[in-house]
C-alpha positions in Angstrom: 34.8 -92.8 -3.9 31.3 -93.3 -1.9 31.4 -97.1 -0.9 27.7 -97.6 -2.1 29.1 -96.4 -5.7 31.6 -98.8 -5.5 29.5 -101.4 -4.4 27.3 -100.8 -7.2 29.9 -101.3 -9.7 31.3 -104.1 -8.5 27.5 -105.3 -9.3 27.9 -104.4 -12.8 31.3 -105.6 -12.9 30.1 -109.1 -12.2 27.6 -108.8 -14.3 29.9 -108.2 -16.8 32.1 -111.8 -15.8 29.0 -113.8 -15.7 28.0 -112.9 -18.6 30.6 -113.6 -20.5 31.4 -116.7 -18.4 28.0 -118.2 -19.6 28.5 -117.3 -23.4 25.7 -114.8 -23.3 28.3 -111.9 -25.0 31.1 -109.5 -24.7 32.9 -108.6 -21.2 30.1 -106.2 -20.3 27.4 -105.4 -17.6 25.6 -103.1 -16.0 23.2 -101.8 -13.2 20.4 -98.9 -13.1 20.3 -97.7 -9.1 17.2 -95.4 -8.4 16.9 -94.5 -4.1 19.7 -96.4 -3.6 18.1 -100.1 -4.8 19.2 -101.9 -8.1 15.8 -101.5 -9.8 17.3 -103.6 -13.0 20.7 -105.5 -14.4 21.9 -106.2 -17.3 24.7 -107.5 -19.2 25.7 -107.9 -23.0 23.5 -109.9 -24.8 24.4 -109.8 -28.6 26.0 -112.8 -29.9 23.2 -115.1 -27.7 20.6 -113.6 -29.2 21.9 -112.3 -32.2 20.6 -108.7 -31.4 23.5 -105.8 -32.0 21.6 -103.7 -30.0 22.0 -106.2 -26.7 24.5 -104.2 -25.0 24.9 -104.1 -21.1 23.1 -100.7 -21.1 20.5 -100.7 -23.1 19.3 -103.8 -22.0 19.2 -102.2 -18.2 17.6 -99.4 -19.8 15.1 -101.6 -21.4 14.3 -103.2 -18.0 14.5 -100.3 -15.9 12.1 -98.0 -17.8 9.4 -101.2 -17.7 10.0 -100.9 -14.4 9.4 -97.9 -13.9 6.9 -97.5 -16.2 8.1 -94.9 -18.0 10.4 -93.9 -21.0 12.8 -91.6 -19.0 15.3 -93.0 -15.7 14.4 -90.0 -13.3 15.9 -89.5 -10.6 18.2 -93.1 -11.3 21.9 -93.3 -11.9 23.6 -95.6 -14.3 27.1 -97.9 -13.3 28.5 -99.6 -16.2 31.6 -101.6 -16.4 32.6 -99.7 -19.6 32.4 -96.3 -20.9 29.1 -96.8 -23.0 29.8 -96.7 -27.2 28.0 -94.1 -29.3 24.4 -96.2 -29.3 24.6 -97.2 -25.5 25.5 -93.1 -25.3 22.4 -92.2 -27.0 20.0 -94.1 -25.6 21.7 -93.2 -22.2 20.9 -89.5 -23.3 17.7 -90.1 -24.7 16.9 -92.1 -20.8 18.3 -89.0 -18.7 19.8 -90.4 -15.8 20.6 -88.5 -13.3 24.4 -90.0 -13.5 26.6 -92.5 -15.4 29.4 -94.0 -13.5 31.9 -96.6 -15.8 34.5 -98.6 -14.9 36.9 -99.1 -18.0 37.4 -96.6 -20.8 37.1 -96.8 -24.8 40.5 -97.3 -24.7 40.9 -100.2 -22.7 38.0 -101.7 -25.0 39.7 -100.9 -28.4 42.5 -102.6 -26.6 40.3 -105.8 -26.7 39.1 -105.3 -30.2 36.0 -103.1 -29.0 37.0 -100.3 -30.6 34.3 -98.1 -31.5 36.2 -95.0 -33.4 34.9 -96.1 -36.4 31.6 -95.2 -35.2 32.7 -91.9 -33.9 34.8 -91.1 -37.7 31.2 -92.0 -39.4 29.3 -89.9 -37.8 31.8 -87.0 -38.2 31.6 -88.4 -42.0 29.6 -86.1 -44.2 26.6 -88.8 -45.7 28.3 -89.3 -48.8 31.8 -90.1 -47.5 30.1 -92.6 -45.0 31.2 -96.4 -45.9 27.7 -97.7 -45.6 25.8 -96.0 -48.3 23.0 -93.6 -47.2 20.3 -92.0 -49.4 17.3 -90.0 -49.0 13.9 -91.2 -50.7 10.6 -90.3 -50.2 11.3 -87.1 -48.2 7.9 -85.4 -49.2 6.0 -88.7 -48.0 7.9 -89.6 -44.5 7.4 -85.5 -43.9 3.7 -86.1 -44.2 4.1 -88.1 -41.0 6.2 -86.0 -39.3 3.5 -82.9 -40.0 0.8 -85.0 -38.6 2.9 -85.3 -35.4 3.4 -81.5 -35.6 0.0 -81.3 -35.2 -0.8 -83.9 -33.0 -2.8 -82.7 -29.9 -3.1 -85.6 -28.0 0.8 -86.7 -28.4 3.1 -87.7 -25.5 6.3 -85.3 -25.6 9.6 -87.0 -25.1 
């Protein structure tokens, strides 16, 4: 492997100690890269500041695209000590990198109790076999919205 990759990971790798060293979260941490400078860092965050959506990734996401000033990572490649769960995943997709490099798998988290199949089964779940209860209301209303976007001249497209 490319010595700069590794260096970068060993970045988020002790961003990943650190973090957890100081209390902040889980064993997790990561760095966005964009022409070969660290443009932001980050490192799990949920249990100090009792935000589930703190992880590693989405909080260098969330720095990186301010950044950047924009909503999507072009042209930057993401190194994260873990392979990312399903919502890191998504918001990794919905960022388009040009890369993700990760360091340990979803195996060697389940192995810690991160274990994020349960995820995975419910969203294989059909909505009515899901274990937290999901129904649809107000379809006709929240549509309303949606057709108003439709039509939307002036809207940014992501």
């Amino acid at each position: 492997m490319d010595n700069k990759h590794e260096t970068y990971m060993q970045r988020a790798i002790d961003l990943a100690r650190s973090g957890m060293e100081s209390g902040a979260g889980g064993p997790f941490g990561c760095v966005i890269v964009k022409d070969n400078e660290i443009i932001a860092e980050g490192w799990n965050k949920v249990t100090s500041t009792n935000d589930p959506t703190a992880h590693a990734e989405v909080t260098a996401i969330r720095i990186a695209c301010e950044q950047l000033g924009s909503f999507q990572l072009e042209g930057c490649v993401i190194y994260t000590s873990c392979e990312p769960c399903p919502m890191c995943l998504g918001a990794i997709y919905w960022a388009r990198p040009e890369a993700v490099y990760y360091g340990c798998d979803k195996v060697d988290a389940a192995a810690i109790a991160f274990d994020d199949q349960f995820i995975y089964d419910e969203i294989d779940a059909p909505i009515h076999a899901r274990t937290i209860p999901f129904q649809q209301i107000a379809q006709n209303e929240a549509i309303a919205v949606f057709q108003a976007w439709a039509d939307k001249i002036d809207k940014t497209k992501y």
